[in-house]
N, C-alpha and C positions, 0 to 999 in steps of 0.2 A: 293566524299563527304568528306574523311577524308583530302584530302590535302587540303581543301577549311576553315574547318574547323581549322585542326593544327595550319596555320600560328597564324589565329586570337586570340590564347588561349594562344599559350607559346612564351608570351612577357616576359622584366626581371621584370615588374608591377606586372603580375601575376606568375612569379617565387618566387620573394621578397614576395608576397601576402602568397604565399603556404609554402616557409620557416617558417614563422612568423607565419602562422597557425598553424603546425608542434608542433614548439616550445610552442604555447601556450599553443598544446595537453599534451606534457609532463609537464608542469608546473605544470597544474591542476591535472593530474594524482599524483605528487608527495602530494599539497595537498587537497587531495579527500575530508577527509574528511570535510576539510571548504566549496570545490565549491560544495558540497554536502547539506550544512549547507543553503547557498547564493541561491542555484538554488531551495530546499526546500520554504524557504522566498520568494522569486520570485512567485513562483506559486500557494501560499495561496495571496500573493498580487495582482497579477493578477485575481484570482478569486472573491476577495471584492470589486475588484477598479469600476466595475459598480456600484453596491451600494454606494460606495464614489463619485462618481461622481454625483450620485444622490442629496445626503445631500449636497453636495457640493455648491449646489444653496442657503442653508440657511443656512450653515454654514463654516467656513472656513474652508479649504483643512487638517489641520491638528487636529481640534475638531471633520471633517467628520470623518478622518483615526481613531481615537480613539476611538468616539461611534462603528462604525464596529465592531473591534477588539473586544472591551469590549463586545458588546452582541454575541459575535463569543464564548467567554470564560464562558459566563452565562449561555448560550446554552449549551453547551458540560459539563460543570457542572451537570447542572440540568438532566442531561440524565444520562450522566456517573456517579455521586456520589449516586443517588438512587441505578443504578443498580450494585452497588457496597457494597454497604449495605446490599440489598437485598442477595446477594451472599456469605456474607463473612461466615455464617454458615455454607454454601453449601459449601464450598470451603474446611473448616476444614473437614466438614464429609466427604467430598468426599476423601482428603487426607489421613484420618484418614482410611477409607473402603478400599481404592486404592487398599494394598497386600492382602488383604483376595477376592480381586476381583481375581487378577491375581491369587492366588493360586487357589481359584474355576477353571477356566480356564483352569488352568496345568492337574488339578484332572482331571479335563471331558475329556483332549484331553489322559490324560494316560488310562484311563479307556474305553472307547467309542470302541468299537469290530471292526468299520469301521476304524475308524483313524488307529489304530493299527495295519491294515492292510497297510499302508503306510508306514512302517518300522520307526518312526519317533525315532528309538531309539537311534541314534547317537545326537538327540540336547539335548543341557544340562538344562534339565528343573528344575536341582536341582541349578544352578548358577542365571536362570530365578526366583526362586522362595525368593533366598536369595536378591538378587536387586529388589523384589518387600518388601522384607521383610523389608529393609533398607532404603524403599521411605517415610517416615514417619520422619524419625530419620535426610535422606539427605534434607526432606523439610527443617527441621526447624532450624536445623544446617547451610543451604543456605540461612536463611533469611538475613541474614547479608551481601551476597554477593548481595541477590536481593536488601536490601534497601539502598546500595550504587551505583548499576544501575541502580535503580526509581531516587537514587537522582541527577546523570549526566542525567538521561534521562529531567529532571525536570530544571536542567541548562541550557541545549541544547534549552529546548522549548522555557525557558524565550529568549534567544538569540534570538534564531529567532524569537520568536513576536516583538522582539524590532526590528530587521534588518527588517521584516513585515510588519511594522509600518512607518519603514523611506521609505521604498517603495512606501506604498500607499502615505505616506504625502508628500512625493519629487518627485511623478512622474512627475511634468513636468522636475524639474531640472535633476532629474537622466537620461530622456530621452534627453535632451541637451546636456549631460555629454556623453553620447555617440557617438551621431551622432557628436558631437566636434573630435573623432577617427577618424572623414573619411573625405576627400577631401570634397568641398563643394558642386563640380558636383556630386556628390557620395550618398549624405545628404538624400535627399527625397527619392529615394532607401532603405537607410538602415533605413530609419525612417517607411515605407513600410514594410518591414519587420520586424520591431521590433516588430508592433503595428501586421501584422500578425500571429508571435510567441505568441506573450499575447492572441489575441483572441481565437486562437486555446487551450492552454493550461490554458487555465480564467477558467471552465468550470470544473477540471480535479478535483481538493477539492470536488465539489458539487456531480461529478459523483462518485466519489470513496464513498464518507459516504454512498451517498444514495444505493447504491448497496450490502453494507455490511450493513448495517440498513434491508434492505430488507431479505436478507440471516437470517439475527438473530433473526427477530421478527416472519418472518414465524417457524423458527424451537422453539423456543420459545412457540409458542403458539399452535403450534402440540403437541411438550412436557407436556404443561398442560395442553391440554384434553384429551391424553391419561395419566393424572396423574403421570407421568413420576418422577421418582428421580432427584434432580437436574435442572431443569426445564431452570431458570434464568442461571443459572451458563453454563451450553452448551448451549445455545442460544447465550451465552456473548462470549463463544470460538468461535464458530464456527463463528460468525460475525468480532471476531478479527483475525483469523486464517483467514480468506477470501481475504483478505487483499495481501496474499500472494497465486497466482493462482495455481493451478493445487495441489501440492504437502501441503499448507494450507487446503482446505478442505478433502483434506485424513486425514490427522491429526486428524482432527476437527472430521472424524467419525468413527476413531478409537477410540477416548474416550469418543465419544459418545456411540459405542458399549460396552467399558466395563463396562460402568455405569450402560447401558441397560442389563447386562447378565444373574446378581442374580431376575431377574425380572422374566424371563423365556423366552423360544422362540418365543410368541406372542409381547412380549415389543420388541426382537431384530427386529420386520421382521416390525413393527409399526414404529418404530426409523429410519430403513431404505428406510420407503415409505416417513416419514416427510424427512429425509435429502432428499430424490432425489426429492419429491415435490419442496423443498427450492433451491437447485440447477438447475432446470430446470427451475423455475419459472426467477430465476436470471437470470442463459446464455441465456432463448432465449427470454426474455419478456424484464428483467428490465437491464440490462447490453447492449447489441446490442442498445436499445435504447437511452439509458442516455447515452454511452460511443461515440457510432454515432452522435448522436448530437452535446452535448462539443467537442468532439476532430474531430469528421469524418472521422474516421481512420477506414482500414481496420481490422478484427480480426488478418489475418497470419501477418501483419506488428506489431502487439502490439505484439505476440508471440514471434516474430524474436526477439525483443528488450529484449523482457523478460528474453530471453534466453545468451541474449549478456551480458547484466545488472548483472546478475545473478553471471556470471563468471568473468567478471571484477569488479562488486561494491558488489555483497553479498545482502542481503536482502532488503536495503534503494536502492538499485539500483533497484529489483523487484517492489517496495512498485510504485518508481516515472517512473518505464517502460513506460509507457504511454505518459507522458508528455516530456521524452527525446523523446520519438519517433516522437509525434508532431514537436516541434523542427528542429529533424534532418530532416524530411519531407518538412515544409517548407524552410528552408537553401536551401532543393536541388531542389524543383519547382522554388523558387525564382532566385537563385545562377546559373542553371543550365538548367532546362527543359523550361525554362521561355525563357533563352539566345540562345537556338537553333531551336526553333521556328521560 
């Protein structure tokens, strides 16, 4: 089987093909951060371009891609700046409370006859207590560092709505523009796969919000009937925190727990049924569903990726895990599993 196989594969077509691929690995790797920007834009345009295709029948290809967009912007508005409002009180108190949480905290575990039996005497709960002391002073002192990373964060976006934009309104040309790279025997192939790349990862916008929509509204409104401190403000974390698997919602109920502390042990052990309700409700109801559907990707293949992404791209490599995974999945049914068949 292998000698039958070898000849047909390592021709200098597909030598030349594998150089050239190589080379365009390291290209992109040098810079990340644009084919990050590009592939970002790609896969919020893939995800509209049904709906643009739709309007498309009464309006022209480029007033369809703009309605999209604009009500893509109105929407995320109308959700996001309420609940932003709603929070910003929450947010000072909560910052403003933060060290007197953590000192409560230190007190119990120095004091508590059990703990103490744990020998906990070697950690420095007096250096813990002074970095809680000065989380107050490093907030607002770091405002200036955070509103010049809202305001890249905020440049970044407009880019990419524009490059978003030219996606949805130039899809046929930018799809011409491609398959124009390949021999012309070659063309319907890769045009094959292009259009399976998009459909697979079209999907990947819609599954992501609504999954983290679901994580926050549930823990949200656990939080307000059990009259929870904070309510809006960790339901707004923990759904942004979500975003980022495994090691985000840890985060997300760690500060939920010390929200919950001054409350007493009935708030903690109520906090921790709402978060595991929210999380279980997510991984095996609303996640496997939405995330099987748009992409139909197995769970340990998103993992793998996650895992990959994580270590070579950092956080926007976790954020779009999925949809590289899509991607690299179809490249190799198509490129490969397809070809041995």
């Amino acid at each position: 089987m292998f000698n039958s196989i070898f000849p047909k594969y390592v021709t200098i077509k597909n030598i030349i093909f594998l150089i050239i691929a190589v080379l365009f690995v390291i290209f992109i790797s040098k810079i990340q951060d644009i084919a990050i920007l590009f592939f970002a834009s790609y896969v919020i345009a893939c995800s509209f371009n049904p709906l643009v295709d739709k309007l498309e029948k009464k309006f022209k290809r480029s007033i369809a891609a703009a309605l999209v967009l604009f009500s893509f912007i109105i929407l995320v508005c109308a959700f996001i700046i309420p609940l932003i409002y709603m929070s910003t009180n929450e947010i000072k108190a909560f910052a403003d409370a933060f060290p007197s949480y953590i000192d409560s905290i230190v007190s119990f575990i120095q004091t508590n006859k059990y703990i103490i039996k744990l020998n906990l005497s070697d950690v420095d709960f007096g250096g813990l207590v002074s970095a809680a002391t000065g989380f107050t002073g490093g907030f607002l002192s770091g405002s200036i560092i955070i509103g010049k990373n809202i305001g890249s964060a905020l440049v970044y976006s407009i880019i990419a709505l524009i490059i978003t934009f030219y996606f949805m309104a130039d899809k046929a040309q930018v799809r011409d523009t491609y398959l124009s790279l390949f021999p012309s025997n070659m063309q319907k192939r890769a045009g094959s796969i292009m259009d399976s790349i998009s459909d697979k990862i079209g999907g990947y916008v819609i599954a992501q919000i609504v999954t983290m929509a679901s994580v926050g509204i549930i823990m949200m409104i656990g939080l307000l009937i059990i009259k929870a401190e904070y309510a809006v403000l960790l339901g707004f974390i923990t759904a942004i925190c979500d975003i980022v698997p495994v090691i985000g919602p840890f985060i997300a109920l760690m500060i939920c727990l010390v929200a919950a502390y001054k409350s007493g042990v009935t708030a903690i052990i109520l906090t921790v049924i709402i978060f595991a309700i929210a999380q279980l409700t997510e991984n095996n109801f609303v996640r496997p569903y939405i995330f099987g559907k748009m992409l139909n990707l197995h769970p340990l293949i998103i993992y793998l990726f996650l895992l990959i992404t994580a270590k070579y791209l950092g956080v926007i490599g976790v954020i779009f895990a999925p949809a590289i995974a899509a991607t690299i999945v179809v490249l190799i049914e198509e490129l490969y599993v397809k070809s041995i068949k």
